[in-house]
TIVO-2410 file (N, C-alpha, C; in nm, 3 decimals):
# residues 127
REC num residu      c1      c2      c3 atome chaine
REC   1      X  19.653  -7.158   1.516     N      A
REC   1      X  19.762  -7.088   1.577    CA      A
REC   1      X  19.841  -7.013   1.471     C      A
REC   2      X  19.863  -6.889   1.496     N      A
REC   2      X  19.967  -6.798   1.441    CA      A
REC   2      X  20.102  -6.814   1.441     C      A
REC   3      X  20.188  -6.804   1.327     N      A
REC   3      X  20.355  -6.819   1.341    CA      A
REC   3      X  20.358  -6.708   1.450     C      A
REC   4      X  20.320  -6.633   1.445     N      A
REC   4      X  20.377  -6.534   1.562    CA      A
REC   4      X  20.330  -6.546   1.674     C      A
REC   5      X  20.279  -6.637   1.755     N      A
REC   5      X  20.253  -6.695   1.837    CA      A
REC   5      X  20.335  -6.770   1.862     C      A
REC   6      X  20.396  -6.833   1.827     N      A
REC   6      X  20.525  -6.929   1.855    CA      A
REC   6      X  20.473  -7.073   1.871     C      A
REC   7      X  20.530  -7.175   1.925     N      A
REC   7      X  20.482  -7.292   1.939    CA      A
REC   7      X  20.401  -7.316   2.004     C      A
REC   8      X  20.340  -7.449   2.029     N      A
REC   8      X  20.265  -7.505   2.186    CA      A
REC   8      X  20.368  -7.568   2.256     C      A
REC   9      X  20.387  -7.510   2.411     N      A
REC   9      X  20.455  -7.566   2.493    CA      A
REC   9      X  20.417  -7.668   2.549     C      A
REC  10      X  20.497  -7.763   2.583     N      A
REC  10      X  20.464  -7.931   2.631    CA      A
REC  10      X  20.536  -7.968   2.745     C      A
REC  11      X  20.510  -8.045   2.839     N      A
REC  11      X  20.599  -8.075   2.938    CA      A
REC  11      X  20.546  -8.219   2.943     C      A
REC  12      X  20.621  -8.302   2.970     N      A
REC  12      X  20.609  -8.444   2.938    CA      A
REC  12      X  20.648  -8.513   3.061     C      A
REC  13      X  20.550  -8.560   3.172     N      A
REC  13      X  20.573  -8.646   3.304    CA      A
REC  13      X  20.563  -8.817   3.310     C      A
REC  14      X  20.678  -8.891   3.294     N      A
REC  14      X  20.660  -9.029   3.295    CA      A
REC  14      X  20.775  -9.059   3.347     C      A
REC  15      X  20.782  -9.171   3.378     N      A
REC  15      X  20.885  -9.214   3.486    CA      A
REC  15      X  20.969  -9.324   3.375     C      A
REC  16      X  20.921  -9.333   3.246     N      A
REC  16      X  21.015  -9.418   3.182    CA      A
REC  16      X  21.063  -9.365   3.072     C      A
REC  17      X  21.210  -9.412   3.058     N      A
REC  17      X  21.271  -9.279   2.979    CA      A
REC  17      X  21.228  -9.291   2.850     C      A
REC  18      X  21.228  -9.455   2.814     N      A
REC  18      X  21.132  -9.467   2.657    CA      A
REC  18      X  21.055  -9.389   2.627     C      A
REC  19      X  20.990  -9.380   2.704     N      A
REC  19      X  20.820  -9.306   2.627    CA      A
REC  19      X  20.856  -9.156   2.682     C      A
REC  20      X  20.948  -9.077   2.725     N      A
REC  20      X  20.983  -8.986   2.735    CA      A
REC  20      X  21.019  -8.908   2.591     C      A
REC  21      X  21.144  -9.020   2.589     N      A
REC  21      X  21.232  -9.054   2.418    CA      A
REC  21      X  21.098  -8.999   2.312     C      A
REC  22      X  21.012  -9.136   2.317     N      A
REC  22      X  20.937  -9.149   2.207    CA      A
REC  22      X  20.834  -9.019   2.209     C      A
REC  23      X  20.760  -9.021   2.313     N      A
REC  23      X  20.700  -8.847   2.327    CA      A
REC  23      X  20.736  -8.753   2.245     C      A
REC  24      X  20.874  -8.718   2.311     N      A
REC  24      X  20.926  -8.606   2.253    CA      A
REC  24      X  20.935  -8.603   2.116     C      A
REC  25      X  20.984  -8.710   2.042     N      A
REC  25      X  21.037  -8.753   1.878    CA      A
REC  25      X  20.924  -8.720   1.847     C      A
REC  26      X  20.818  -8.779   1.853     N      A
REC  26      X  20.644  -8.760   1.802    CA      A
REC  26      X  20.632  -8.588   1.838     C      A
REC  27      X  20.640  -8.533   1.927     N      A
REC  27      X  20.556  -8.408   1.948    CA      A
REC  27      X  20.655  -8.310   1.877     C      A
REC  28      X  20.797  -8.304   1.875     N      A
REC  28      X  20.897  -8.256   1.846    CA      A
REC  28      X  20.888  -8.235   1.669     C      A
REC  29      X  20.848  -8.337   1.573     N      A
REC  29      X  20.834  -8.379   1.471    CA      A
REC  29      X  20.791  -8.264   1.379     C      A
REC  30      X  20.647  -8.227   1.483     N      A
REC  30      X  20.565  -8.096   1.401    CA      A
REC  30      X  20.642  -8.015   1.467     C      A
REC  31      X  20.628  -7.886   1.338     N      A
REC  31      X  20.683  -7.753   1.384    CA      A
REC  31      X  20.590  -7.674   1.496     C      A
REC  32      X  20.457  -7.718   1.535     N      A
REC  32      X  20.426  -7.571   1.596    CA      A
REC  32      X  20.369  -7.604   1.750     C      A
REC  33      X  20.465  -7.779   1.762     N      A
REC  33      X  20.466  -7.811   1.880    CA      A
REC  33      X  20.643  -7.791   1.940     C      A
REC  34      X  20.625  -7.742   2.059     N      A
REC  34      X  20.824  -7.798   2.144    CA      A
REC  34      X  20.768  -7.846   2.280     C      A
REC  35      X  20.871  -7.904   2.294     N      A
REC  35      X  20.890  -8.017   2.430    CA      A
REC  35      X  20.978  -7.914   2.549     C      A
REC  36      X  20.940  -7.844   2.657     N      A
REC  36      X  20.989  -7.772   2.699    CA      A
REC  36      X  21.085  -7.854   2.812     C      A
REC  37      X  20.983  -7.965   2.878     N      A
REC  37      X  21.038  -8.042   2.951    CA      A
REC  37      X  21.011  -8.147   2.973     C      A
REC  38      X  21.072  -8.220   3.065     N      A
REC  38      X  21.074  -8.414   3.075    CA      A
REC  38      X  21.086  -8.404   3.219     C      A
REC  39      X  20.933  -8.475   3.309     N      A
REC  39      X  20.971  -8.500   3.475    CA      A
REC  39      X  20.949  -8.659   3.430     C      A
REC  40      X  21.030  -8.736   3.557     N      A
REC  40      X  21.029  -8.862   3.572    CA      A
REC  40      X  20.964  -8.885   3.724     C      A
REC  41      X  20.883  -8.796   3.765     N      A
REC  41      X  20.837  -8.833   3.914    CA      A
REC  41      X  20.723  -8.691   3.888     C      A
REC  42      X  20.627  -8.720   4.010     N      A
REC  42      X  20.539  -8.605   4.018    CA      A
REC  42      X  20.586  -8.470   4.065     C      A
REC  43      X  20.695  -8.492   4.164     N      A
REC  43      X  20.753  -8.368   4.217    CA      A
REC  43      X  20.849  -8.265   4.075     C      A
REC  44      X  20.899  -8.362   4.006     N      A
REC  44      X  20.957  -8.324   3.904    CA      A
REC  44      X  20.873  -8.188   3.827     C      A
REC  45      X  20.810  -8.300   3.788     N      A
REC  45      X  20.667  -8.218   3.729    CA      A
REC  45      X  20.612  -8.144   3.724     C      A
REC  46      X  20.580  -8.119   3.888     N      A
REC  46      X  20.494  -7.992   3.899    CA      A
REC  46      X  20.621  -7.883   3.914     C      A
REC  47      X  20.775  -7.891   3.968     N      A
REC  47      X  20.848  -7.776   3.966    CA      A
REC  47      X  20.870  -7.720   3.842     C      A
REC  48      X  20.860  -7.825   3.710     N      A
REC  48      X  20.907  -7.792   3.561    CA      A
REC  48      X  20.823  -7.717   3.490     C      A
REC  49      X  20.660  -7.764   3.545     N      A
REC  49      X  20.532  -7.708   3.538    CA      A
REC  49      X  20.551  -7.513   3.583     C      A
REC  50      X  20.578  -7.526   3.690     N      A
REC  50      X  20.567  -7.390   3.747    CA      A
REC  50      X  20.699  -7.328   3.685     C      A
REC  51      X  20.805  -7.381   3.632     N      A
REC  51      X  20.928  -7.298   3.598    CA      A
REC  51      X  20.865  -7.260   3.441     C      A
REC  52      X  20.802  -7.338   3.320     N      A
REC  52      X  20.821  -7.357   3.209    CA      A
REC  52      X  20.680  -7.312   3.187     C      A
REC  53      X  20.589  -7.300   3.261     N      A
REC  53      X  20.427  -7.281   3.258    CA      A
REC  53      X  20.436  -7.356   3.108     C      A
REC  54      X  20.422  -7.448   3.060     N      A
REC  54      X  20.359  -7.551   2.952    CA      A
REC  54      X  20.211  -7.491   2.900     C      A
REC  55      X  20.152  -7.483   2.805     N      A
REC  55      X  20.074  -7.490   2.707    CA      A
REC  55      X  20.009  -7.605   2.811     C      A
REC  56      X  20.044  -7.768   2.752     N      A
REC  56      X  20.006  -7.863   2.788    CA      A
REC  56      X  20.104  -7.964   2.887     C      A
REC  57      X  20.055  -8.003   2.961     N      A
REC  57      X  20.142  -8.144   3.048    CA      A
REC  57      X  20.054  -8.255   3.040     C      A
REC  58      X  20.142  -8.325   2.947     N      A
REC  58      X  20.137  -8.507   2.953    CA      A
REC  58      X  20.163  -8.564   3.069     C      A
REC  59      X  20.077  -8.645   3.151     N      A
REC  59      X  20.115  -8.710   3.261    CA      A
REC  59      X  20.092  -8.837   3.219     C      A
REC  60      X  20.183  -8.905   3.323     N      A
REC  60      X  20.151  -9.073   3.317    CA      A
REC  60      X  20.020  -9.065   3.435     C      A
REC  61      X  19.946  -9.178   3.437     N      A
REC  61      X  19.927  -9.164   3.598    CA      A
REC  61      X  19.946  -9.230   3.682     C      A
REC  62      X  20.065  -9.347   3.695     N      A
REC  62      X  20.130  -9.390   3.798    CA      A
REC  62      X  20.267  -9.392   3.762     C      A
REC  63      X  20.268  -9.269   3.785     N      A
REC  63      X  20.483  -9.202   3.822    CA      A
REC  63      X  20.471  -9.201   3.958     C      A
REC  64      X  20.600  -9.191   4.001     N      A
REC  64      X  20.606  -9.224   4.176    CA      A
REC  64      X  20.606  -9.099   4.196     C      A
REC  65      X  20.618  -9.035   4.341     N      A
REC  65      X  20.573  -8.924   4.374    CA      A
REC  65      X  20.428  -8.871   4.401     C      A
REC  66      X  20.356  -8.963   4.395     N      A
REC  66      X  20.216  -8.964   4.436    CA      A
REC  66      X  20.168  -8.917   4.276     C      A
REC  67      X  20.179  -8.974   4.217     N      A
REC  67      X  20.142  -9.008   4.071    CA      A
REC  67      X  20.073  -8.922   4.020     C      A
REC  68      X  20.019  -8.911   3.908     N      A
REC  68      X  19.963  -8.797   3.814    CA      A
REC  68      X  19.872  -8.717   3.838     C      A
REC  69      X  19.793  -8.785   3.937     N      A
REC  69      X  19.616  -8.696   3.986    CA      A
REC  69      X  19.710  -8.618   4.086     C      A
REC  70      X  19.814  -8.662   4.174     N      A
REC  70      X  19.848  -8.533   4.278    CA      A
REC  70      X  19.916  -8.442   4.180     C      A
REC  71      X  19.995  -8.467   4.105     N      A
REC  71      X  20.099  -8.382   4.013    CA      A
REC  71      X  19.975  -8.289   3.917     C      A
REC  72      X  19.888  -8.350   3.874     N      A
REC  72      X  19.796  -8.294   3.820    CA      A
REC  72      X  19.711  -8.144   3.959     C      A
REC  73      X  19.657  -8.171   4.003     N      A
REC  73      X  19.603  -8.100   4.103    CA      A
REC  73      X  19.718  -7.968   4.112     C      A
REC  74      X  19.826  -8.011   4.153     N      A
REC  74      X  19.936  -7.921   4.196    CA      A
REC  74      X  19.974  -7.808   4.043     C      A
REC  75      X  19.979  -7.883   3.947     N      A
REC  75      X  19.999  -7.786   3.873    CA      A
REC  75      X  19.859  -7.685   3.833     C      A
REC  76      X  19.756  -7.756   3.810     N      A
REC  76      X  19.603  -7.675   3.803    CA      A
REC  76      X  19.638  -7.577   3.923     C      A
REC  77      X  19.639  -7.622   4.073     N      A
REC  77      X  19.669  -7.501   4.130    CA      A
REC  77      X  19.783  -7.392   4.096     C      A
REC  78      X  19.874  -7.407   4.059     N      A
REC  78      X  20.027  -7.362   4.042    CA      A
REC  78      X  19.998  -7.269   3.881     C      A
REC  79      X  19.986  -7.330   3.792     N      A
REC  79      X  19.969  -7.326   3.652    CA      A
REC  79      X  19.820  -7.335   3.580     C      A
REC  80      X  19.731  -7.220   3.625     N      A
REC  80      X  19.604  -7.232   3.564    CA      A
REC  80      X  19.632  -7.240   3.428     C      A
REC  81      X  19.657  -7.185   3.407     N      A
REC  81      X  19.694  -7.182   3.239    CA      A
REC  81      X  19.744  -7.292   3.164     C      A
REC  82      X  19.773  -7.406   3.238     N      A
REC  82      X  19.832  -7.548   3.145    CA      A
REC  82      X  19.714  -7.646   3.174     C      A
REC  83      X  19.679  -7.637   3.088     N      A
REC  83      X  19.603  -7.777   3.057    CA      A
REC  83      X  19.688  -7.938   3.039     C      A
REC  84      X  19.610  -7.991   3.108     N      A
REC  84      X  19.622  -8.183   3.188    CA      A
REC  84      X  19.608  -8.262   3.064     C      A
REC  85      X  19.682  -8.351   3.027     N      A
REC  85      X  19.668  -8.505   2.973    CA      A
REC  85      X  19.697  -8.619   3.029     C      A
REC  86      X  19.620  -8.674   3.047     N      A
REC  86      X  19.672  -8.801   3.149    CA      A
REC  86      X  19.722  -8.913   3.014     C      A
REC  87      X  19.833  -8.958   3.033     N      A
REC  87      X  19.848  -9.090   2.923    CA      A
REC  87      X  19.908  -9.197   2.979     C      A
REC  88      X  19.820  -9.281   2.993     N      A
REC  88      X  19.874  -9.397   3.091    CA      A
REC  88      X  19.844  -9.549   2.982     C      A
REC  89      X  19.853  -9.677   3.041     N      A
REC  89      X  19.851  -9.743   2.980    CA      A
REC  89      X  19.742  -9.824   3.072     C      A
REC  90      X  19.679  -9.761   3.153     N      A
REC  90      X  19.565  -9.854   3.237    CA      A
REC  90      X  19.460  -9.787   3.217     C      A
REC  91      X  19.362  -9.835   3.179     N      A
REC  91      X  19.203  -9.805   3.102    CA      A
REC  91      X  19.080  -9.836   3.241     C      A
REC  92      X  19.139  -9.844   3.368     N      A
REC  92      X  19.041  -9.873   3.478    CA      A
REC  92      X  18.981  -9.759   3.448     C      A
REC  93      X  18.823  -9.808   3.526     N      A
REC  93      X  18.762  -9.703   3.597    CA      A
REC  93      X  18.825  -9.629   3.676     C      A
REC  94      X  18.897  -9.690   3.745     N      A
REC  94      X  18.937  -9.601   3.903    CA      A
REC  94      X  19.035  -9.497   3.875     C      A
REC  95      X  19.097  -9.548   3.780     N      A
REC  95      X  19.265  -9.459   3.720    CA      A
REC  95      X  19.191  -9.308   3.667     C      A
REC  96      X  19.097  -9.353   3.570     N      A
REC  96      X  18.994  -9.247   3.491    CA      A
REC  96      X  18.961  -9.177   3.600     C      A
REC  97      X  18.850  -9.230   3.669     N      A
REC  97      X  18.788  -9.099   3.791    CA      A
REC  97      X  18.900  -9.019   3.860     C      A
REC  98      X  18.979  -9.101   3.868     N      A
REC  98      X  19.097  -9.040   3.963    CA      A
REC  98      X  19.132  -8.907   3.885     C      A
REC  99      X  19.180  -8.883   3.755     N      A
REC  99      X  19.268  -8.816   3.713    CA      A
REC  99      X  19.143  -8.719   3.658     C      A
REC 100      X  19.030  -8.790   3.631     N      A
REC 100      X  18.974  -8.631   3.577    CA      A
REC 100      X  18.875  -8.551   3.708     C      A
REC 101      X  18.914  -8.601   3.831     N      A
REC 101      X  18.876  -8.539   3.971    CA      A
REC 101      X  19.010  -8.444   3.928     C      A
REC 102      X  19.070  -8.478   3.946     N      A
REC 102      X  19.262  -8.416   3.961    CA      A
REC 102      X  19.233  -8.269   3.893     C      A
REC 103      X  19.154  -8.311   3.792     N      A
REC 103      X  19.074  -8.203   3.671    CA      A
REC 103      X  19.200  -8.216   3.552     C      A
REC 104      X  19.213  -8.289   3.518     N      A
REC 104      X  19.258  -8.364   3.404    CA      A
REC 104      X  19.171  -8.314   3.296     C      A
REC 105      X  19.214  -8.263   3.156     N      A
REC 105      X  19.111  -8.261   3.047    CA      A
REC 105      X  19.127  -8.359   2.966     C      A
REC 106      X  19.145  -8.497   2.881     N      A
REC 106      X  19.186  -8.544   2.851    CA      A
REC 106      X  19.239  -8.671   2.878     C      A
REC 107      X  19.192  -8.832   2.860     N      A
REC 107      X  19.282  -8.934   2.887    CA      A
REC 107      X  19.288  -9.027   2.829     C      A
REC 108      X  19.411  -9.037   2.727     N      A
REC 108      X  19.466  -9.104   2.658    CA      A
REC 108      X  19.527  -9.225   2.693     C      A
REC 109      X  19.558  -9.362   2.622     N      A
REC 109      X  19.614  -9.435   2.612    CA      A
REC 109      X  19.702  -9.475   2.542     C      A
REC 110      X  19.826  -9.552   2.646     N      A
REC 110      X  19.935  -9.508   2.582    CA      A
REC 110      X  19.931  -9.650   2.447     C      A
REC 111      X  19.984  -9.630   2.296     N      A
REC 111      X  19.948  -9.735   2.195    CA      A
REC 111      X  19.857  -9.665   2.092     C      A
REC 112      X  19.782  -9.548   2.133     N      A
REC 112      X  19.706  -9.454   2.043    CA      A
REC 112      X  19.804  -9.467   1.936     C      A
REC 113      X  19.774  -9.404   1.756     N      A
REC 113      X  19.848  -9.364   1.656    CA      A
REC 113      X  19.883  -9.202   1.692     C      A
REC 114      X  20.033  -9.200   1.691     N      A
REC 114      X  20.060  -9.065   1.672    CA      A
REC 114      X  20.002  -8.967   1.690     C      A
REC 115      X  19.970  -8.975   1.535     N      A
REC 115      X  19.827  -8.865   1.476    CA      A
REC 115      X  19.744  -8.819   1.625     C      A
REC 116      X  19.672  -8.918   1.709     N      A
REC 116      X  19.579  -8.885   1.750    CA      A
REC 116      X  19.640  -8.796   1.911     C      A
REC 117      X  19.782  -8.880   1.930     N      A
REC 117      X  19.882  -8.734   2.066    CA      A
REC 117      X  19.845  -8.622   2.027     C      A
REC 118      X  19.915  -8.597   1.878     N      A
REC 118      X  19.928  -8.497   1.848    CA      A
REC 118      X  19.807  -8.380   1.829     C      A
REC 119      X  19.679  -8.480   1.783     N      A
REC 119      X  19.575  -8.365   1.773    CA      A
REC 119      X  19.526  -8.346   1.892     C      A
REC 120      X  19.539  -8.438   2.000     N      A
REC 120      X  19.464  -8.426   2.158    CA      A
REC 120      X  19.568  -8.314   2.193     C      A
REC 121      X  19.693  -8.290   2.175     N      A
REC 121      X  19.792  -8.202   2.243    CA      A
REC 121      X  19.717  -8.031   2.179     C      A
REC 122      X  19.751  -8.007   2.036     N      A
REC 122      X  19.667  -7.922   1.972    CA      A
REC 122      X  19.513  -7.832   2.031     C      A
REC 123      X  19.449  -7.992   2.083     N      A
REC 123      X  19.294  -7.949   2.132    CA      A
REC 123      X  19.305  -7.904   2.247     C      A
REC 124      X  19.311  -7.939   2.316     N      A
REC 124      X  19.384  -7.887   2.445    CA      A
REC 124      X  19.450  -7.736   2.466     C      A
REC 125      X  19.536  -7.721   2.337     N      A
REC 125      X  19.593  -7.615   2.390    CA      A
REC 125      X  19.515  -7.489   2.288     C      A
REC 126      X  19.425  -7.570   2.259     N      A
REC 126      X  19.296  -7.441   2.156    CA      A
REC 126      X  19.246  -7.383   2.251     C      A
REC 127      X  19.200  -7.209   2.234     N      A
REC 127      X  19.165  -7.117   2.329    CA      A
REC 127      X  18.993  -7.154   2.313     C      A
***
């Protein structure tokens, strides 16, 4: 990425304000990432999605509001252009299929090192 390109935009969907907090501090950290926005529900999400069009959106995938695979879907329709992270803290099968049907690129767990948000956020938002 080019300085004159400006940052990678981020929008960050979890329903707990901690890992909202901590998100942001981590992605915020590097310069050629910004945190555009913070939903705490899926509806949140996809309106912040369509106001802020994000680079990337971090989802949880069980925020209320019909959780990350609907919030996911809605913004893919809404926001072709933003690419999906699902980051949850449940490693099922079912959670997985769910979110990369949703068309999710990406699904992380939440406890990863830093380092590795940050380069999945990066990859993601590589053309």
């Amino acid at each position: 990425m080019t300085a004159a390109a400006g940052p990678l935009t981020v929008l960050i969907g979890d329903d707990e304000p901690i890992i909202r907090e901590v998100l942001r501090e981590v992605l915020e950290a590097e310069p050629d990432l910004s945190v555009v926005a913070e939903a705490a529900d899926a509806d949140e999400a996809i309106a912040l999605a369509v106001l802020h069009a994000p680079a990337v959106a971090i989802l949880d995938v069980r925020m209320p509001g019909g959780g990350g695979a609907r919030a996911a879907r809605e913004i893919r329709r809404r926001c072709p252009g933003t690419r999906i992270m699902a980051f949850s803290a449940h490693a099922d099968a079912r959670s997985m299929s769910e979110m990369r049907d949703a068309g999710v690129s990406a699904y992380l767990l939440k406890g990863l090192p830093n380092a590795a948000l940050v380069a999945a956020v990066r990859h993601l938002a590589a053309p």
